[in-house]
C-alpha positions in Angstrom: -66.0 -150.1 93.2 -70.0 -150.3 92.6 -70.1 -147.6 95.6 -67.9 -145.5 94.5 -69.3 -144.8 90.6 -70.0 -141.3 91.1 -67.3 -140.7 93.6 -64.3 -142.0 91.0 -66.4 -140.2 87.8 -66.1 -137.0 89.4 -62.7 -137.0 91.0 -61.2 -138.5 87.3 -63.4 -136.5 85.0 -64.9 -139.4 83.5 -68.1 -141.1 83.1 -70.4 -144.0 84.5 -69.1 -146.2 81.3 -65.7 -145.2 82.1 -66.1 -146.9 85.3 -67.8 -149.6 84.0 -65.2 -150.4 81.9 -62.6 -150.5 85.0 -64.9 -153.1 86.5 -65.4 -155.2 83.4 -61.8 -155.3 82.4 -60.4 -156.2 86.1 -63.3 -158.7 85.6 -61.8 -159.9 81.8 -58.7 -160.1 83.2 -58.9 -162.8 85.7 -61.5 -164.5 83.5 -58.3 -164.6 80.7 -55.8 -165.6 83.6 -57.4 -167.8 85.5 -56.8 -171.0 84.1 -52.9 -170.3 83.5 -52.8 -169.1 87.0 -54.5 -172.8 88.1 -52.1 -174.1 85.7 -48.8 -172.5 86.8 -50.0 -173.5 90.4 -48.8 -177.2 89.7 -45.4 -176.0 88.6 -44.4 -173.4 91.1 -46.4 -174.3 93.9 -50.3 -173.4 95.7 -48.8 -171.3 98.9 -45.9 -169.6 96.3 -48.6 -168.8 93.5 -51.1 -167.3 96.3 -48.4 -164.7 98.0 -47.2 -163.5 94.9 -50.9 -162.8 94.0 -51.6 -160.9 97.1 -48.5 -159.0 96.0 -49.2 -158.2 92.8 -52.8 -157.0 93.8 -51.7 -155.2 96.8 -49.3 -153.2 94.4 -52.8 -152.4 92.4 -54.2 -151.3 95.3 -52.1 -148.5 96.0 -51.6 -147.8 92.5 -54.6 -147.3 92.6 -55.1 -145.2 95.5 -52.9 -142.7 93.3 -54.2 -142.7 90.2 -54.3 -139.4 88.5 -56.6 -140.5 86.1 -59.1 -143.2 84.6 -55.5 -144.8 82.6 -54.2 -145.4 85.4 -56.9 -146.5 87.4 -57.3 -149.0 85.0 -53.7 -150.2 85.0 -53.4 -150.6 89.0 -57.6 -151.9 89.8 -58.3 -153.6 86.0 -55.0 -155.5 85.3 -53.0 -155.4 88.5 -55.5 -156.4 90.8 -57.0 -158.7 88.1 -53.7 -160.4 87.8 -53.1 -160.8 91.3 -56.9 -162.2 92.1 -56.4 -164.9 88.9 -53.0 -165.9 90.7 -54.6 -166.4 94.9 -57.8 -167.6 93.5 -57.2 -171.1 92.3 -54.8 -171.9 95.2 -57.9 -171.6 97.2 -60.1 -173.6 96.1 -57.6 -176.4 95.4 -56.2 -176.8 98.7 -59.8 -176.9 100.1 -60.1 -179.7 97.8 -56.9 -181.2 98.4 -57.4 -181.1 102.4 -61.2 -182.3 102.6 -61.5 -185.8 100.7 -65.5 -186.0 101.0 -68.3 -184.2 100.4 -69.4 -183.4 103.6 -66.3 -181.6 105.1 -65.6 -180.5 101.5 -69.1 -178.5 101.5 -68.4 -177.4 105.5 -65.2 -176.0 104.1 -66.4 -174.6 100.8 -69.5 -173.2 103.0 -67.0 -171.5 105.6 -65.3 -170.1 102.3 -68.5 -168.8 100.5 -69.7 -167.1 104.2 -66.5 -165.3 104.9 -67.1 -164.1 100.9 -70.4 -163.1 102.7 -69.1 -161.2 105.3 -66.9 -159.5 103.1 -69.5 -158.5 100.5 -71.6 -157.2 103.0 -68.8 -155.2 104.8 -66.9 -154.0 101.9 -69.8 -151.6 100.4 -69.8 -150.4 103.9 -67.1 -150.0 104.1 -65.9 -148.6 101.2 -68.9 -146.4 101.3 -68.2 -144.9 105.2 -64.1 -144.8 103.9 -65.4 -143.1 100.4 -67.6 -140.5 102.2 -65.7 -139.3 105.1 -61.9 -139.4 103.3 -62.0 -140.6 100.0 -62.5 -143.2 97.4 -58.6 -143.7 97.5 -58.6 -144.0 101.3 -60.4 -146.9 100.5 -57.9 -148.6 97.5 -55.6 -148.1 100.8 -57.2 -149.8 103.1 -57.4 -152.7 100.7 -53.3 -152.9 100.4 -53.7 -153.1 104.3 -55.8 -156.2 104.3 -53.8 -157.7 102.0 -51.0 -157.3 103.7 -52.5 -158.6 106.9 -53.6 -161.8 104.6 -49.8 -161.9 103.4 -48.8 -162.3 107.5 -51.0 -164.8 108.4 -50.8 -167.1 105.4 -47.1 -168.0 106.8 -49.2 -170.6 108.6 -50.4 -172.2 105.1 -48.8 -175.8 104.5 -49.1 -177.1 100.5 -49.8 -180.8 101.1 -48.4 -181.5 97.1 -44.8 -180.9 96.1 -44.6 -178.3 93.4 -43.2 -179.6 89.8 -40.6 -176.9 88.2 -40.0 -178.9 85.4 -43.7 -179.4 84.5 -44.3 -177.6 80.9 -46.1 -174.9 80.6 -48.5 -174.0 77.1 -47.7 -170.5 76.5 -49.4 -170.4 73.1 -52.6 -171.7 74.8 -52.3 -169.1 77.3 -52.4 -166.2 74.9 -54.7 -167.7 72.4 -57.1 -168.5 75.4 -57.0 -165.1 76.8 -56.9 -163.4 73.2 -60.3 -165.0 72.6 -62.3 -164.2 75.9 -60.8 -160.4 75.5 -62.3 -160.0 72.1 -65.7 -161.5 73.4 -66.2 -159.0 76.1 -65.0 -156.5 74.8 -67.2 -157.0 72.1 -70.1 -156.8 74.2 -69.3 -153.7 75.8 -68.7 -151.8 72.0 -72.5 -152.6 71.9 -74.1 -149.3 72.9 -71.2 -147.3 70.3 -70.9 -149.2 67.2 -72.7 -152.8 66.3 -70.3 -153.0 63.2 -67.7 -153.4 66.1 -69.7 -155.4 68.1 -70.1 -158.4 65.7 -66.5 -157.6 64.2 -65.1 -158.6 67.8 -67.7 -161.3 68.6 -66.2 -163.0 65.5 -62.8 -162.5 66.0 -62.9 -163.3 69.4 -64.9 -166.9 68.4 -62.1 -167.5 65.8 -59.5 -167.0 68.1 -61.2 -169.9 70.7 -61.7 -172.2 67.2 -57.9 -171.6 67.1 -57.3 -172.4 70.7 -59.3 -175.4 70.2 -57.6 -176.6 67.3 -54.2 -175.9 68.9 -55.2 -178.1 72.8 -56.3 -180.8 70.3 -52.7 -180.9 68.3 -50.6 -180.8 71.9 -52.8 -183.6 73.2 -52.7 -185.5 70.5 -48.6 -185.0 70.2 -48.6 -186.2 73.7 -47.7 -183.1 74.7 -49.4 -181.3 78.1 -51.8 -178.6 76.8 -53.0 -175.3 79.1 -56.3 -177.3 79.1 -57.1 -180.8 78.4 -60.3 -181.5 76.2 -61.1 -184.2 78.6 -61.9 -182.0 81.1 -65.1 -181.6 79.1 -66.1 -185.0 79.1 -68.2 -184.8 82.6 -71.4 -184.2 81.7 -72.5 -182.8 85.3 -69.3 -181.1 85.6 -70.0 -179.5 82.1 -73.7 -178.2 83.2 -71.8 -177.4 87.1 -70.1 -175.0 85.1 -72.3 -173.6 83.4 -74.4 -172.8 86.7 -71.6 -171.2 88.2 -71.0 -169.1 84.6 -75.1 -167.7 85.2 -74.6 -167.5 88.9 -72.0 -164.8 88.4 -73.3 -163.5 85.8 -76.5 -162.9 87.9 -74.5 -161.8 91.0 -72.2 -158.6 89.1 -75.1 -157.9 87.1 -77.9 -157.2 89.6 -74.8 -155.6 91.5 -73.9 -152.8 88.9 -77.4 -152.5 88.0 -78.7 -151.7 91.5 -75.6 -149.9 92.3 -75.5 -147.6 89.2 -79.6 -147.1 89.2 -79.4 -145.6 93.3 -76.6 -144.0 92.1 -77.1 -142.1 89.3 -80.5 -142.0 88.9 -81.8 -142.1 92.5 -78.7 -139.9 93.6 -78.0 -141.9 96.9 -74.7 -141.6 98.1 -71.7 -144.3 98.9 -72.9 -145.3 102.0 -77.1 -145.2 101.6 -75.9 -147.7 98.4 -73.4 -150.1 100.7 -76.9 -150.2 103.4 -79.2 -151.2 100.5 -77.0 -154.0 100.0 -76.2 -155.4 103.1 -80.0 -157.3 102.6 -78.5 -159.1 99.7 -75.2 -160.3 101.5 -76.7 -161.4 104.9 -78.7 -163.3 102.2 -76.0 -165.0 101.1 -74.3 -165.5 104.2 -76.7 -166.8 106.2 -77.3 -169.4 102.9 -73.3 -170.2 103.2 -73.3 -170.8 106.9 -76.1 -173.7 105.9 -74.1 -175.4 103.4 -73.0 -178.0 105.3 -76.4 -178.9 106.2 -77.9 -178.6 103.3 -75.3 -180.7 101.4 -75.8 -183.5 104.2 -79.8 -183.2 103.5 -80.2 -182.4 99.7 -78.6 -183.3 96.4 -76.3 -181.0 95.0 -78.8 -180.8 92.2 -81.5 -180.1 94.5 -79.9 -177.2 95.8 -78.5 -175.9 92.9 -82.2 -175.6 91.1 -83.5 -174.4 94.3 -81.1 -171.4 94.3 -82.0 -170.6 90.8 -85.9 -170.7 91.6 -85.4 -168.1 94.7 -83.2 -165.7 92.6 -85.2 -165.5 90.1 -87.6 -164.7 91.9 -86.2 -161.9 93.8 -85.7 -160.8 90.5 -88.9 -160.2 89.6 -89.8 -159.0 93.6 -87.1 -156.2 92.7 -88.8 -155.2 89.2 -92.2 -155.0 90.9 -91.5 -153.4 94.2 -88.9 -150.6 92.9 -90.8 -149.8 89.9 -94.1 -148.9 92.5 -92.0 -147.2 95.4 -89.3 -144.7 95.3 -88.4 -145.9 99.5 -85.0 -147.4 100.2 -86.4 -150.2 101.4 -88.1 -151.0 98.5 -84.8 -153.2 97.2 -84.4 -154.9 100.2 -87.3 -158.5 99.9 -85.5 -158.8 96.2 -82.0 -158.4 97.1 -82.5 -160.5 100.2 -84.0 -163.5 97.9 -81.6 -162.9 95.6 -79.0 -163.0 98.1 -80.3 -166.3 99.2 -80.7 -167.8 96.0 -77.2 -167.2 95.3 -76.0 -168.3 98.5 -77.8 -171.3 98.3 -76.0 -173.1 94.9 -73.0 -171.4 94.9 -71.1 -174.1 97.0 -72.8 -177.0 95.5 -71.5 -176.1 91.6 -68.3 -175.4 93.4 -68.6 -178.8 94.6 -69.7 -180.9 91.7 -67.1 -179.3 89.5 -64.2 -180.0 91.7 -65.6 -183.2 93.0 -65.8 -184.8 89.4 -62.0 -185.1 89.0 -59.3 -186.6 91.5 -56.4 -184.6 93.2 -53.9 -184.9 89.8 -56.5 -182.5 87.8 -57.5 -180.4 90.6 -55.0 -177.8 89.0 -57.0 -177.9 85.6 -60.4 -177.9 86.7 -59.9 -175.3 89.6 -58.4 -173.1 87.4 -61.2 -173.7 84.5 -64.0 -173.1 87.2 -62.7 -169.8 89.0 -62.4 -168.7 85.0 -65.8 -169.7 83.8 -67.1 -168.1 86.6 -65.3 -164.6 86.4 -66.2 -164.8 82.9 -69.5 -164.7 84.3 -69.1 -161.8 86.4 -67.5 -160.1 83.2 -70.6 -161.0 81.3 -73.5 -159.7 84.1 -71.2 -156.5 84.2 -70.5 -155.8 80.5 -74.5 -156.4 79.4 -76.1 -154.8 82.0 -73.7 -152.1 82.0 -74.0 -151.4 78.5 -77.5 -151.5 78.5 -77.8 -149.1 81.4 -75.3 -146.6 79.8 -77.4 -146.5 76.9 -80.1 -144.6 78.7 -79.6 -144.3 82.1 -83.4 -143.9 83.3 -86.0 -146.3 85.0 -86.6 -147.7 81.6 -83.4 -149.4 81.4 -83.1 -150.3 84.5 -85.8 -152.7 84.0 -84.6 -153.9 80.9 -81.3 -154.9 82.7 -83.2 -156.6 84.9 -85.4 -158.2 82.9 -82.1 -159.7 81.3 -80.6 -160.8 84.7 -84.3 -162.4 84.7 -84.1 -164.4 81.8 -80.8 -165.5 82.8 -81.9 -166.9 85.6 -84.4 -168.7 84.1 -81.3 -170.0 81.5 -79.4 -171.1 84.8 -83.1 -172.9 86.0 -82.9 -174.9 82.7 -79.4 -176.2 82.9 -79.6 -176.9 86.5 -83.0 -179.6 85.8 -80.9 -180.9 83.1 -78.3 -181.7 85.8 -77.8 -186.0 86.1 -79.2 -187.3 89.1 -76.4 -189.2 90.1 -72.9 -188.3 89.0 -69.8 -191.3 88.2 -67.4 -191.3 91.0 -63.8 -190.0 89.0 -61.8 -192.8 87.2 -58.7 -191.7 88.6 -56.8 -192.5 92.1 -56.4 -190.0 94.8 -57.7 -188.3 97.8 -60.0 -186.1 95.9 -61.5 -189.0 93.9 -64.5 -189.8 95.9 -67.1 -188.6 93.4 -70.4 -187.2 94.4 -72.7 -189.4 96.4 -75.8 -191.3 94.9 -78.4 -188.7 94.6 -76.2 -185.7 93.4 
């Protein structure tokens, strides 16, 4: 999508923020769903949960492929796709977990996971940007139901080591309340560059509503009932600041990405596929950090790495401000992204890894879908405020005051990562998944 900005505003008759908007809201929708789709991955199953995803996005996908307009667009890429990616997500991640018992072959695994993400961030801008410039942006919504459904084939092989539950209860009133309130909260943000009034009217609203949902877990716990999400899933403190990291880390990752994207875009007027080159520096970054993860979890403390990663993006943060501001070359972007690409690449597997290492194989539903929505909240956040602030004034000046943002952030992220314990309580519970994270971590 960050390709094909001026491609979709012109064919739709709409606007940068229009676009925007699609990105956030698919964004704010599998932030919203994520943890009931972890949850409802206990009671109908991980492999059942994860092919009716990959349905439901690859019905998006040509919906919207045939969208007539920025409505519809929205209803087949924001909350079709959104749904189906908050449904396939959590399966992921908790079979990983599930399947590898330590930390070793869980990083390898999570490592092979995070470098095939590589591969696909680097190839899907150029993709997307060779499909968008020689056929069309919609040729390329089409090609996406085609993956999927090659993904739909070969998942036949997929065996779910743990015995769905039908009868397990699930909290419907959580689900809406907890959705409710993250809507409200980005939504909030993006009202930002229209109307402050609004702004702080849905900020507010959107805070009650997660006071409410509070309130309400509490009640169903203490009636010995099974809530959408237990409060003690917050009483980790490493698995508390691990997700946190992973909240700044996508933050950091969508919001350099729609920043550099709509900047060579719109201001710069390079095209789909110059855009999807000037990125492919930032995803080789990460992907030749993910291929590493193995070794670097067998070498360093999860810690370690995780403040490392913050140190290096940052700093290509603040290689990007300097060398784009002084040069108008292509090439200009590429020492940032490529630290930034490293950075990211570097600490994405070990949050991944302290979160879902902290609880044993009977939460892994809980916390897998509380991570993958904590960090898509995340991605929601990098794309709503530096969205908004570009949209206010499209020009270099805001560029670097996105950036600048991004830049503090990562600093944020630097902060919570040193606060990180150095050694990390090996879960209470039984189970496969229990080991805990080794001395050092």
């Amino acid at each position: 999508m960050n390709v094909m900005i001026n491609d979709i505003s012109h064919d739709l008759d709409t606007t940068v923020q229009g676009v925007q908007i699609t990105i956030t809201v698919f964004l704010l929708v599998m932030a919203a769903l994520m943890i009931p789709g972890g949850k409802l991955t206990d009671r109908y199953g991980r492999k059942r949960c994860f092919l009716v995803g990959l349905a439901v996005y690859g019905t998006g996908a040509l919906l919207s492929a045939a969208a007539p307009g920025l409505g519809v667009l929205i209803l087949g890429n924001s909350v079709l796709e959104g749904i189906g990616t908050a449904l396939l997500i959590p399966p992921v991640y908790i079979l990983t977990t599930l399947l590898f018992t330590d930390l070793t072959s869980r990083a390898r695994a999570f490592g092979v996971i995070m470098a095939a993400g590589g591969i696909g961030a680097a190839a899907g801008p150029l993709i997307g940007g060779l499909i968008t410039t020689a056929i069309s942006w919609r040729a390329a919504f089409v090609f996406q139901a085609l993956v999927i459904a090659l993904i739909i084939v070969l998942s036949r092989t997929i065996a779910d080591p743990v015995p769905p539950e039908p009868t397990r209860p699930f909290d419907i009133r959580g689900a809406v309340l907890s959705a409710g309130g993250l809507v409200l909260i980005v939504m909030g943000i993006l009202a930002a560059d229209d109307n402050i009034w609004l702004t702080l009217a849905l900020l507010g609203a959107g805070c009650l509503v997660l006071v409410w949902f509070t309130h309400v877990i509490r009640s169903e716990e203490r009636a010995g009932g099974e809530p959408l999400l237990s409060t003690s899933l917050f009483h980790n403190r490493a698995s508390n600041l691990g997700l946190i990291t992973q909240n700044i880390q996508w933050l950091l990752l969508m919001g350099t990405s729609f920043t550099v994207a709509t900047y060579l875009q719109v201001v710069r007027d390079r095209d789909a596929i110059e855009t999807g080159v000037i990125f492919t520096a930032a995803t080789l970054g990460l992907l030749a950090a993910s291929l590493t993860a193995e070794r670097l979890a067998a070498r360093r403390a999860q810690r370690t790495l995780i403040i490392a990663g913050f140190a290096l993006t940052g700093a290509g943060i603040g290689v990007l401000i300097a060398m784009v501001g002084g040069s108008s070359s292509n090439w200009a972007f590429a020492p940032g992204l490529l630290l930034i690409g490293l950075g990211l690449g570097v600490m994405l597997t070990p949050s991944v890894n302290v979160v879902q290492s902290a609880f044993p194989e009977s939460r892994q539903g809980e916390i897998s879908g509380l991570s993958r929505s904590v960090s898509n909240l995340g991605s929601s956040f990098g794309t709503a405020i530096a969205g908004t602030i570009l949209v206010a004034g499209l020009s270099d000046h805001a560029y670097l005051v996105a950036m600048g943002t991004l830049a503090f952030a990562a600093l944020a992220g630097l902060g919570t990562a040193l606060r990180m314990p150095r050694t990390a309580a090996t879960p209470a519970a039984s189970g496969p998944s229990a080991t805990g994270l080794r001395p050092g971590t």
